[in-house]
N, C-alpha and C positions, 0 to 999 in steps of 0.2 A: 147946714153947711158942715159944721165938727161931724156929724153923721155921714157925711158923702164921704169928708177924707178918710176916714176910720175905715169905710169901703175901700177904696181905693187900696190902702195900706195892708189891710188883708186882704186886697188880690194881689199885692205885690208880692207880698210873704208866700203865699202859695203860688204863685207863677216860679219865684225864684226855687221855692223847693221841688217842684217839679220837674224844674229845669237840671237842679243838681241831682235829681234820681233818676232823670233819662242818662246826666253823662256816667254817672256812678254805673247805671248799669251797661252802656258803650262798652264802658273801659272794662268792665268784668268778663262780658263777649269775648272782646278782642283778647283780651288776656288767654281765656280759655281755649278760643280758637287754636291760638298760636303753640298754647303748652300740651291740644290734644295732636297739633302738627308734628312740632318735637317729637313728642313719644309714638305715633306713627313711625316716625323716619328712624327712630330708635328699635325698634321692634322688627323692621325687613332688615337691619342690617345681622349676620350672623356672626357670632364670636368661635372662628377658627385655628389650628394648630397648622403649619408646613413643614416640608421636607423638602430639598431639593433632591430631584431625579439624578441618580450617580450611573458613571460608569463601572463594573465589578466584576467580579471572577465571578459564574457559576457553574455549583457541580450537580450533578445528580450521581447520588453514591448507596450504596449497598453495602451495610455494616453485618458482619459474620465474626465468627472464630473458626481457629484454626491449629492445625498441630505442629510442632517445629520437628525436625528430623532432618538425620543426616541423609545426605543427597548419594554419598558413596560409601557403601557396607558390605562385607560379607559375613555370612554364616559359612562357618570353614570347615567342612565336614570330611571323613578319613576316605582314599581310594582304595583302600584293600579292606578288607572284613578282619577282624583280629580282635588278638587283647592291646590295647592302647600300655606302650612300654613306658614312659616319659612324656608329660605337658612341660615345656619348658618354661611357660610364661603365665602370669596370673592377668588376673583383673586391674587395669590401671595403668600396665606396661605398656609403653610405645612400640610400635614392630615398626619397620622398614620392607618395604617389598623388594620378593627377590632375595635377603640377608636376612634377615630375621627367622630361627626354624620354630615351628611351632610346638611341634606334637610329634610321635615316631610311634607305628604300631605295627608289632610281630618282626620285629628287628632281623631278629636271627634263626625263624623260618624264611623269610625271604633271603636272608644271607645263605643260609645252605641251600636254597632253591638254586642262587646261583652258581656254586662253588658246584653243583652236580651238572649243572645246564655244561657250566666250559668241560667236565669232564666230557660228559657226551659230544661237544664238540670234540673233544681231542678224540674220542674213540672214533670219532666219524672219518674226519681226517686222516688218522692210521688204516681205516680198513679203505679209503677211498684212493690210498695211498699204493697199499696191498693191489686191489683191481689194476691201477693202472698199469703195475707191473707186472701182473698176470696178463693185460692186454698186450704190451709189450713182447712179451716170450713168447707169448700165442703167435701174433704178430709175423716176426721173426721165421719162426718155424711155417707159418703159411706161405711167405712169401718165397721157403727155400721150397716145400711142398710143390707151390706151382711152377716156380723153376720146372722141379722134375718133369713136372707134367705134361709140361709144352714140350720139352724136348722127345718124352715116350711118345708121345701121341705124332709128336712129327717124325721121328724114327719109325716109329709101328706105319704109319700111313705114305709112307716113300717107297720105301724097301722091304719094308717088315725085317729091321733089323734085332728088332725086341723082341719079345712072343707077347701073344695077347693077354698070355696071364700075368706078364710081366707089366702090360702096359695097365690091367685093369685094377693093378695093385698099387699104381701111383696115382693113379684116377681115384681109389678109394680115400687113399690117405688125403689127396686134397681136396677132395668134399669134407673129411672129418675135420679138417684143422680149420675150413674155412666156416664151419658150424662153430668149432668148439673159440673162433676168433669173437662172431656175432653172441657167442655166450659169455665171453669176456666182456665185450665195450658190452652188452646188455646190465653186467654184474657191477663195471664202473660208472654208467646213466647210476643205475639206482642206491651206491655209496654217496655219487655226489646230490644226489636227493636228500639220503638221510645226512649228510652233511647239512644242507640248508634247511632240512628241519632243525636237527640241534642248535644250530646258529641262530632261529627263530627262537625257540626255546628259552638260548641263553637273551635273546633282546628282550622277551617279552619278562623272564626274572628277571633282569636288568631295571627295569623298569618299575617292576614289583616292588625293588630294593629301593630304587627313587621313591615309588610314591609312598613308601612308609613313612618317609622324613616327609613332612608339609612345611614349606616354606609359606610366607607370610605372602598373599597375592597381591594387597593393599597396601599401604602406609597407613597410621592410624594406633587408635588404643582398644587394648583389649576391655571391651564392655558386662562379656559374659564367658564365664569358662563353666560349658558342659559336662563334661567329663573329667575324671581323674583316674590316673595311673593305674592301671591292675584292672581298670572295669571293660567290659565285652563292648566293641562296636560294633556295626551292621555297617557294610558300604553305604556310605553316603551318610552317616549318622555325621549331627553335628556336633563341633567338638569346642568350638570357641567362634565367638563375633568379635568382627573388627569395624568397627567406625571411624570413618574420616572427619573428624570436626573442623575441620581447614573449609566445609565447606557447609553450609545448612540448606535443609529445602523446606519453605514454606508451604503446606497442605491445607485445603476450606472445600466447603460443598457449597452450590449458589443453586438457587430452584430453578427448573430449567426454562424459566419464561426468560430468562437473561442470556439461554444459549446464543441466539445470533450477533448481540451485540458485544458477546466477550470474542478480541481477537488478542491470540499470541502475538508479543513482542510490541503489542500497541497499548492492549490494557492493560492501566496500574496499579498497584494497591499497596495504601498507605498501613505502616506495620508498626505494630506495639506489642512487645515482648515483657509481662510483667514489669507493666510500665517503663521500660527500656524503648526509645523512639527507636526502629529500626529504620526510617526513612521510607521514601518511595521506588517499590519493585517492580517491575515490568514483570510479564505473565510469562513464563517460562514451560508452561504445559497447561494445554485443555484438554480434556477428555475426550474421544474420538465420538463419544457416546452418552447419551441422555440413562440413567437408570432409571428402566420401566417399573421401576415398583415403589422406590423414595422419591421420584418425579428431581432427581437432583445433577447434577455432575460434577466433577471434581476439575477446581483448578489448581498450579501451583508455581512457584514462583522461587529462584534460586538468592541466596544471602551468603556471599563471598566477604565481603568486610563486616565481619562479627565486631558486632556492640561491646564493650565490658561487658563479664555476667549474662550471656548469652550463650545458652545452649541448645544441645538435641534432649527435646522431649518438653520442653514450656511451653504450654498457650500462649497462644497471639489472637489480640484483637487486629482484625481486618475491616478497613474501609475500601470495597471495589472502586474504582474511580467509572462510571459507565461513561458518563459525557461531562466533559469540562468546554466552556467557552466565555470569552469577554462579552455582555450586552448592557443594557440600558435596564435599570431596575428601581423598584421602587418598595415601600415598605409592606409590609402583608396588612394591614390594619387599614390601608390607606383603599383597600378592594372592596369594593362591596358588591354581593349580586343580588342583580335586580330580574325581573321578568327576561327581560331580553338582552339577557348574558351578566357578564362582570365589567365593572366602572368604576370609575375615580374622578375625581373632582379636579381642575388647574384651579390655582388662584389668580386670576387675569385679570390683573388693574382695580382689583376692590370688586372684582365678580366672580361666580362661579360658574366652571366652562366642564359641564360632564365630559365625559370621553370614553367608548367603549372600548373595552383591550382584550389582547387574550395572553394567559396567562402560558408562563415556560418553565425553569426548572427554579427552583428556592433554595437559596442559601443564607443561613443565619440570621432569617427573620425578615429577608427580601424576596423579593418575586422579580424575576425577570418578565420584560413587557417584547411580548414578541411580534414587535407593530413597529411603523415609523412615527406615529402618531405622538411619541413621547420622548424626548430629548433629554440629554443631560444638561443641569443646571434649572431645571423648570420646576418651580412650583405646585408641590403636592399635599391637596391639603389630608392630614390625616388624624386631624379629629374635629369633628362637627360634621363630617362629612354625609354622615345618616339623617343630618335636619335641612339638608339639600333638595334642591331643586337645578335643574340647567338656569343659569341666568340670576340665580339668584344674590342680592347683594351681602359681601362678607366682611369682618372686620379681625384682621388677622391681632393675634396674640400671643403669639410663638412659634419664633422660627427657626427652624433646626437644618446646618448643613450636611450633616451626615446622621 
């Protein structure tokens, strides 16, 4: 009997340990089940960065240099050939146009040029003076001449109260007087010819005398002086430059794949004059013409309100302005391209929603989205975005509105 229950007792003991190693091991299943669940659902969720989609200015711009220069200039060179008598003005001087003289050359050859011109006028004058009174007396006498004549010729041919030698001798004399009349007005035609030649003469010294003295044709400062006193100049040599700084002109070369879309008075470009902001200037001249050889052309641009410290002859940085416009944009890092095109990510609700886009112009580290597909204020995610999938679940970690 003590032997039966001793059985009993140790099937008890092992029934009960059995028992506690079936639940022992229940509960280590379930445990594991549950924490291989967790880290499953831990593992499709992705740890992402956002940005929301802004609305922003974009440019696409073309960055050059360029030369600064006066817009109004002359090189003021002598009209007559000579020795240069007097420069009256140096380098630095202000002239006034019109009032300001510059330079005088061969003074007082062109002054006796003239002083001889009016005398050949006055000798013209006198002999043309002389003719007409010779034409006059001529005159005079022809008209007493043919008096006579009519009367012989009508006497001889009535009555014959004259003789014929009588009549052929007042017929003689007024053929001579009516020649030696047409040799007078012929004699006063060609005084008053050399008359208007001298009077030419004296216009064109006249003139000689003028352009010895050069007057100042601009307003402006004298930049460069050529020449000095006593030295030879050729017509047309120059003798001093005058520069108008009241106004500047901006100068740049652009490659000519830019020709169509640069238009006057539309295109603008923003200007930096050793570091000096000169603001933004509308295009004031394009080149009629592509140069076939630099493939370049020339644009430029006028600067009326001068900066402090702004001159002719500084470099300028130049930004062309090609196209400006307000769009919908997002960050460049946020793009990624895949086989079939360029994508981004939304973050939609704790998921991720690809989106194919196309891309437009970039400004300062954004990309314009040239779609309706993308809105302002939307959700862009822009980092994790490479461990994506369309649909896939995301667990955002920073979020940025601009």
């Amino acid at each position: 009997m003590e032997k039966l229950i001793k059985l009993y007792f140790l099937a008890g003991i092992i029934i009960a340990l059995c028992i506690g190693w079936l639940a022992y091991d229940y509960h280590s299943t379930t445990s594991a089940t549950a924490q291989d669940k967790t880290s499953q659902e831990a593992i499709k969720k992705t740890s992402v960065s956002v940005t929301q989609a802004r609305i922003m200015l974009f440019e696409e711009v073309v960055e050059t240099s360029g030369n600064v220069e006066t817009k109004n200039y002359a090189l003021v060179s002598t009209r007559i050939p000579g020795t240069i008598d007097d420069v009256y003005v140096r380098e630095g001087d202000h002239v006034t146009a019109g009032k300001t003289r510059l330079f005088q050359t061969d003074k007082i050859k062109v002054t006796q040029g003239v002083e001889i011109a009016k005398q050949s006028v006055a000798v013209a004058e006198a002999g043309l003076k002389a003719r007409k009174a010779t034409v006059e007396r001529v005159q005079a006498d022809f008209d007493k001449a043919q008096t006579d004549y009519e009367r012989y010729k009508r006497l001889y041919e009535n009555d014959e109260a004259v003789t014929q030698n009588a009549f052929e001798s007042q017929e003689s004399r007024f053929k001579q007087l009516k020649a030696a009349l047409d040799e007078a007005r012929a004699a006063a035609e060609l005084s008053q010819s050399q008359l208007e030649q001298a009077q030419g003469n004296l216009i064109i010294s006249s003139k000689d005398l003028s352009d010895s003295l050069v007057i100042a044709p601009i307003s402006g400062y004298i930049s460069i002086r050529y020449k000095e006193p006593g030295e030879m100049a050729g017509s047309g040599a120059s003798v001093v430059r005058i520069d108008d700084t009241s106004t500047l002109e901006i100068s740049a070369y652009l490659p000519a794949e830019y020709y169509p879309r640069i238009s006057t008075g539309e295109t603008k470009m923003d200007v930096t004059i050793d570091g000096i902001d000169a603001g933004e200037l509308p295009l004031s001249y394009k080149s009629p013409t592509i140069d076939n050889k630099l493939r370049n052309f020339e644009i430029k641009a006028t600067l009326s309100d001068l900066p402090q410290g702004v001159t002719s002859g500084a470099m300028a940085k130049i930004r062309v302005v090609i196209a400006r416009r307000y769009a919908v944009g997002v960050p460049r890092q946020s793009i990624i391209l895949k086989a079939d095109g360029n994508v981004l990510f939304l973050a939609d609700e704790g998921d991720a929603t690809m989106v194919q886009v196309e891309k437009g112009l970039e400004t300062d580290g954004w990309v314009e989205i040239k779609s309706d597909k993308i809105i302002e204020g939307q959700s862009i995610i822009t980092m994790g975005q490479d461990r994506l999938k369309d649909g896939d679940t995301i667990s955002i970690t920073k979020e940025a509105t601009r």
